[in-house]
VMD Tcl script that draws the C-alpha trace (Angstrom):
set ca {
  {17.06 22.45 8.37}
  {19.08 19.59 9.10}
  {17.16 18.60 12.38}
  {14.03 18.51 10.17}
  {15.26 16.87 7.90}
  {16.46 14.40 10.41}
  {13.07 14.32 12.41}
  {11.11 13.35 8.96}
  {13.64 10.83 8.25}
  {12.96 9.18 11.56}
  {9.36 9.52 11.07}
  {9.45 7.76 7.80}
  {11.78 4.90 9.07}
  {9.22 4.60 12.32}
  {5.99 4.37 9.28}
  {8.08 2.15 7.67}
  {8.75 -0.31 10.60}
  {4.82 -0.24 11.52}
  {3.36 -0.96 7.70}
  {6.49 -3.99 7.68}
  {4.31 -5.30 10.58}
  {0.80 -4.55 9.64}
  {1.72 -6.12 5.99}
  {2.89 -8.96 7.50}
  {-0.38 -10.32 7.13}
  {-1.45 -10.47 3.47}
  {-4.23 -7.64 2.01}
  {-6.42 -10.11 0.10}
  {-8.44 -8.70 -2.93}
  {-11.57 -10.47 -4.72}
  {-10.61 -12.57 -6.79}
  {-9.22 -11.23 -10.55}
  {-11.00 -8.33 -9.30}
  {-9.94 -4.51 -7.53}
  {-11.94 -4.91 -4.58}
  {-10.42 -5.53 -0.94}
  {-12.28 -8.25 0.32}
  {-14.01 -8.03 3.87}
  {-11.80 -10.17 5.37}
  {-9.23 -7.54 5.23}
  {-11.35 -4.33 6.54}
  {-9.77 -4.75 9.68}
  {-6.58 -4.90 8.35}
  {-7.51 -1.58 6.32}
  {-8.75 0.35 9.33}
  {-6.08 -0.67 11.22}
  {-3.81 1.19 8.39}
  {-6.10 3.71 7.83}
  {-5.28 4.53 11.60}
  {-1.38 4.46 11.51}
  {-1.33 6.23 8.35}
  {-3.55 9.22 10.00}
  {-0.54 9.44 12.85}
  {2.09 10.42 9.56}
  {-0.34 12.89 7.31}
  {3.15 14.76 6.48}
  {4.90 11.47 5.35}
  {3.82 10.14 1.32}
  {3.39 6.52 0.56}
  {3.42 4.21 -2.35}
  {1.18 1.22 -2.71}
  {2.90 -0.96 -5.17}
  {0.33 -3.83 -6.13}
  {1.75 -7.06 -7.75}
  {-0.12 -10.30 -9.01}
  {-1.11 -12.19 -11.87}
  {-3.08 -13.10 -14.56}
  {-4.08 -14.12 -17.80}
  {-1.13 -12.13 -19.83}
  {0.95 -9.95 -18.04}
  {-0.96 -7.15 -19.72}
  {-3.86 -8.06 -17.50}
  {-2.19 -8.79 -14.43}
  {-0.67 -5.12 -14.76}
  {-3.89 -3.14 -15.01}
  {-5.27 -5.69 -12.18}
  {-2.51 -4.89 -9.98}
  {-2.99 -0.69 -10.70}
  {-6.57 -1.15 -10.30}
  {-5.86 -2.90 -6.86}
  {-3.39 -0.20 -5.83}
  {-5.90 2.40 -6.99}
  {-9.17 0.92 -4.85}
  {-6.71 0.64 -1.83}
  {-5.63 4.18 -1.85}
  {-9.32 5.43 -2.56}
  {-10.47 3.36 0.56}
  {-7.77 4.84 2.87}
  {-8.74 8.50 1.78}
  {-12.04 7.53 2.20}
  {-10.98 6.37 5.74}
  {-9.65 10.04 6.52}
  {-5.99 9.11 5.11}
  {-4.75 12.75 4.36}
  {-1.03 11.25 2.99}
  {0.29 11.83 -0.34}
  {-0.60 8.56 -2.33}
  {1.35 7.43 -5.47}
  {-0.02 3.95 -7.00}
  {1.88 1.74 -8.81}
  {1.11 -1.60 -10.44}
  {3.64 -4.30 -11.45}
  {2.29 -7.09 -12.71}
  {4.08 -10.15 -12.10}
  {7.24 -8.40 -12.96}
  {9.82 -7.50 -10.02}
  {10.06 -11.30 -9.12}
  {11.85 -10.29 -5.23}
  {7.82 -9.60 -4.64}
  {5.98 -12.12 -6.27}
  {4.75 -13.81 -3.26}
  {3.60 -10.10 -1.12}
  {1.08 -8.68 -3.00}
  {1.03 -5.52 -1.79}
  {4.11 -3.30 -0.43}
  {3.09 0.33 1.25}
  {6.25 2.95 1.96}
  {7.15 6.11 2.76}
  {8.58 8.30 0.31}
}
mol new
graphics top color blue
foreach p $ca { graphics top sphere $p radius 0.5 }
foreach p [lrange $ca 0 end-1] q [lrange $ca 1 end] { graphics top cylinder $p $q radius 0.2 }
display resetview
């Protein structure tokens, strides 16, 4: 139990390091709106494809950004975080998703819109 236990932890920190990299270049939405724009479909597939390598592994997609009124920049950011993990699955992603959107609270992200993890 321990040496699987071990194994998925390894897994998961490996996931992590590749996302840190992919992420390093921004996910950029439409703006005030949910959709990912087509500038960053290759940026999408190219997740889409590491994701696909770690089906066992769950992520979260944490969205952050602004608005308006915070109230609007939350349901922006959860309807960002929502579109991306519909496109992945619609890409073949098999992982556990969890979506969560923050607004422009949690000021340690403001300026990454978008942070993908293993869980």
């Amino acid at each position: 139990a321990r040496s699987v236990q071990r194994s998925l932890e390894a897994r998961a920190e490996e996931l992590s390091r590749r996302l840190g990299e992919l992420l390093a270049t921004p996910l950029v939405f439409d703006e005030y709106k949910a959709d990912v724009s087509n500038a960053s479909m290759p940026l999408v597939q190219e997740l889409a494809k590491v994701l696909m390598k770690y089906p066992d592994l769950a992520i979260d997609i944490n969205a952050h950004g602004s608005s308006k009124s915070e109230r609007a920049a939350v349901k922006l950011s959860q309807d960002r975080a929502d579109s991306l993990a519909k496109l992945l699955q619609s890409l073949g992603v098999t992982n556990k998703i969890m979506t969560k959107g923050w607004g422009s609270s949690h000021p340690q992200y403001k300026r990454k819109l978008l942070r993908i993890s293993p869980h």
